[in-house]
N, C-alpha and C positions, 0 to 999 in steps of 0.2 A: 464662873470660877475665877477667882484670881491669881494675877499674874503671882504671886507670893507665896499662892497655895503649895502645900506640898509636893512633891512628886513620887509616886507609887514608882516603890524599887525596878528595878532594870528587868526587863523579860531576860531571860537564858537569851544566848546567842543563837543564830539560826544555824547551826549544821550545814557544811554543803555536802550532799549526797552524790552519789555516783550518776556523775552526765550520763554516762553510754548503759545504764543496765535497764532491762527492759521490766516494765510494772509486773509488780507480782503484788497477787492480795493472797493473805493466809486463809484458811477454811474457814467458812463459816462456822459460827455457836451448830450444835446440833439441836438446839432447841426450836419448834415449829417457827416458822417464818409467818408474821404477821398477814393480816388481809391485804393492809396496804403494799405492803412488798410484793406479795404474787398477783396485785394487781399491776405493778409497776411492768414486773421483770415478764409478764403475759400480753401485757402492752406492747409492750416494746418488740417481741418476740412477733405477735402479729402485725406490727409493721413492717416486717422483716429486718430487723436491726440485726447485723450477725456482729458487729465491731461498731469499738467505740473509740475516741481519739477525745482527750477531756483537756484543755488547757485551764488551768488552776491562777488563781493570781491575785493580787489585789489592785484596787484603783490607781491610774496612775502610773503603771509599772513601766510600760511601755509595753501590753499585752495588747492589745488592739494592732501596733503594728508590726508584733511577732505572727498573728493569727493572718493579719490581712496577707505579711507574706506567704507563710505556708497555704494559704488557702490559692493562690496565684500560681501553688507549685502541686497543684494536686488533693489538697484537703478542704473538699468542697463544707462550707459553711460553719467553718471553726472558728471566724469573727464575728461568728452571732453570740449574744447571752440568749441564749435558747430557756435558761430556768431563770431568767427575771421576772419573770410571772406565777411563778408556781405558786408562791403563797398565797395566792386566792384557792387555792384548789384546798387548804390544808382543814379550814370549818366546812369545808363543801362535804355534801353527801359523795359515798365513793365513785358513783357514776360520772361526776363532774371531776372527780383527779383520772379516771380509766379518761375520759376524753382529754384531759389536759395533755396525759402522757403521748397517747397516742397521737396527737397532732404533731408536737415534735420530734417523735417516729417517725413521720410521714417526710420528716424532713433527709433522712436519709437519702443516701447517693451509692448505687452498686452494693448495700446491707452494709454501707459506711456511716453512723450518725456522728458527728464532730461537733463541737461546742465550746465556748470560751465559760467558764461557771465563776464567779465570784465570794468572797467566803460568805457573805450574807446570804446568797443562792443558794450555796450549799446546804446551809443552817437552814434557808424555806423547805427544800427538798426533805431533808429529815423530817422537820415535824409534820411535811405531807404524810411521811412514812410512819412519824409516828415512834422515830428511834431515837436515842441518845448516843454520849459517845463512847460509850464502851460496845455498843451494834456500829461502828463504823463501818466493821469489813461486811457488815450485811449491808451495809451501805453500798458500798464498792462493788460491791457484787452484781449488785443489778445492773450493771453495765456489763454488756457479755465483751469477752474478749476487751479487756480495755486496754488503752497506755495511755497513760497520766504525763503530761506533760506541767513543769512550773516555773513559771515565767515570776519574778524577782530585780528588784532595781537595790543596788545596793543603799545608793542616797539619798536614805531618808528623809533629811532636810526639804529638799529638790522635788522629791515625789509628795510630802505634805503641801509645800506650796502650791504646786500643781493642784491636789487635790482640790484646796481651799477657794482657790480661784476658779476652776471649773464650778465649784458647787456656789460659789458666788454668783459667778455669770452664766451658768445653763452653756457656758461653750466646752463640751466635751470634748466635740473630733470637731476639726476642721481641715477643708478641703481648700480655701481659698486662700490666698494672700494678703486678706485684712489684720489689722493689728489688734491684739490681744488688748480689752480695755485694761486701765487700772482701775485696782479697787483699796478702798481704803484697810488703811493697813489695821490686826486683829491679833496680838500676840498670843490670847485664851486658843483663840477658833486654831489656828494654825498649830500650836504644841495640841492640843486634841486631835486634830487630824494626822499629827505624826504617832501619837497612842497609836490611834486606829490604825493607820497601817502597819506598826511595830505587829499589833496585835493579832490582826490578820495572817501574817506571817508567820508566827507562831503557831495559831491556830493552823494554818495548811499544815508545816510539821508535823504537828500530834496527831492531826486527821491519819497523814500518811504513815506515822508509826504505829498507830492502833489499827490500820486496816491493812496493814502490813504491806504497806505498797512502794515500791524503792519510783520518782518520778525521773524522766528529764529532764535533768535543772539547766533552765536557758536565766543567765542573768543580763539584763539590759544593755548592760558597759560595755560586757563583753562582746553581746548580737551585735551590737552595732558599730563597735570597731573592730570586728572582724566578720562580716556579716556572710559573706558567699561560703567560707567556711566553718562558720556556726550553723547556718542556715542548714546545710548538706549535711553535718551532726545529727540537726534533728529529723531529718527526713528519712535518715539510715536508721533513726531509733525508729519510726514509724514505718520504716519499710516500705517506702512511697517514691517511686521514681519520680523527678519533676517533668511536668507537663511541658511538653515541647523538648527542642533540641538543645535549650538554653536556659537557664534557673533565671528566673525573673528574681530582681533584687532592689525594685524602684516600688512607692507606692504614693497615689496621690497624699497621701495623709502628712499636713503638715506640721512639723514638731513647735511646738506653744511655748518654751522655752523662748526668754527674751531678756534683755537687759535689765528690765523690771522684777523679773525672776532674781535675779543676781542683787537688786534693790534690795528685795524683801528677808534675804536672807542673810544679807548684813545686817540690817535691823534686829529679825529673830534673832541672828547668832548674840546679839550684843543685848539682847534682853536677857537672853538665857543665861549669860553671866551676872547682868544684874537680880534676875527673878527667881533665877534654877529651872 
């Protein structure tokens, strides 16, 4: 596409919802519940899945090191994408999504399943289900007892570049102290990647207004410069004491932000004047 090409009008603004209220889905349609669905929600159920703890998010956000902390503080395996595989299961015979489900079932901790879900994820999930978005809240529903957690980076700029460069270089998460390579610079690829996650964004929104669910909205700026008391927000929204006598608030994961970052986004900024 070209740098020249148009620009498809502005999404709506993203609403910020109520941090402290706790997930609520609205009833379900009274119309019969598909096969896939009470395959899902019989799955899960003989796992013993009694609750569910769902971090929502898009790439990038800084949801990887919301999830690792809470999971440090009690929310055993909410840094996993537990549904990044689902979409194999969705042309599969139903016997093969009944095993997909139930595997991370099994992943549960004391009838606690937790998961980090991304909106591509979510969107494999459905069509494993087989629903649209006007079934959200039957969506929603198959997770017993949930609380919806949504993690949010306000800048966009920041979180694109990120994107761009991870899916450049295959470096996601990094644990060590090497330097993030450069890659050449891409004004198309980069304002696409800020689409996508404008888009994202939105998408979690209408997810959570159609399935009537109010989340708690953690936004990145925020968690992390104020972290021990954001942190403890969201664990009171979850109703989960921290592990140990002390709230852990450190995590090997190192933040990829760099001077380079800062490079690239002088340039974007200065194309997007020149290009739109």
């Amino acid at each position: 596409m070209s740098g020249r090409a148009a620009v498809r009008p502005a999404l709506r603004a993203v609403e910020q919802l109520a941090p402290d209220a706790v997930a609520k889905a609205v009833p379900a349609p009274s119309r019969p519940l598909n096969s896939r669905v009470q395959i899902m929600r019989k799955a899960l159920a003989a796992a013993g899945v009694e609750r569910t703890v769902l971090l929502a998010s898009t790439f990038r956000s800084g949801s990887t090191y919301v999830a690792e902390l809470l999971r440090q503080n009690g929310i055993v395996g909410l840094s996993l994408e537990k549904f990044n595989m689902i979409w194999e299961s969705a042309p599969a015979p139903d016997a093969a999504f009944r095993k997909a489900v139930a595997a991370i079932g099994a992943t549960q901790e004391d009838g606690l399943l937790a998961a980090k879900i991304m909106w591509p994820h979510r969107n494999d999930l459905a069509r494993c289900l087989r629903l649209e978005r006007a079934d959200s809240a039957v969506l929603a529903g198959c997770f017993p007892d949930a609380r919806w957690l949504w993690v949010k980076r306000r800048d966009k700029v920041r979180q694109a570049i990120s994107f761009w460069r991870a899916r450049r270089s295959g470096r996601w998460h990094v644990f060590d102290r090497s330097d993030e390579p450069r890659i050449a610079y891409d004004y198309d690829e980069i304002r696409e990647c800020y689409r996508e996650m404008v888009t994202h964004d939105v998408a979690w929104e209408d997810f959570f207004a159609e399935a009537g669910i109010v989340p708690h909205l953690i936004e990145y700026e925020d968690f992390s410069a104020n972290l021990a008391v954001q942190l403890r927000k969201a664990l009171r929204f979850l109703e989960v004491q921290p592990v140990g006598r002390k709230l852990a608030t450190e995590v090997r994961l190192k933040k990829q932000r760099d001077a380079f970052t800062e490079e690239i986004r002088e340039r974007f900024m200065a194309d997007c004047y020149r290009y739109g």
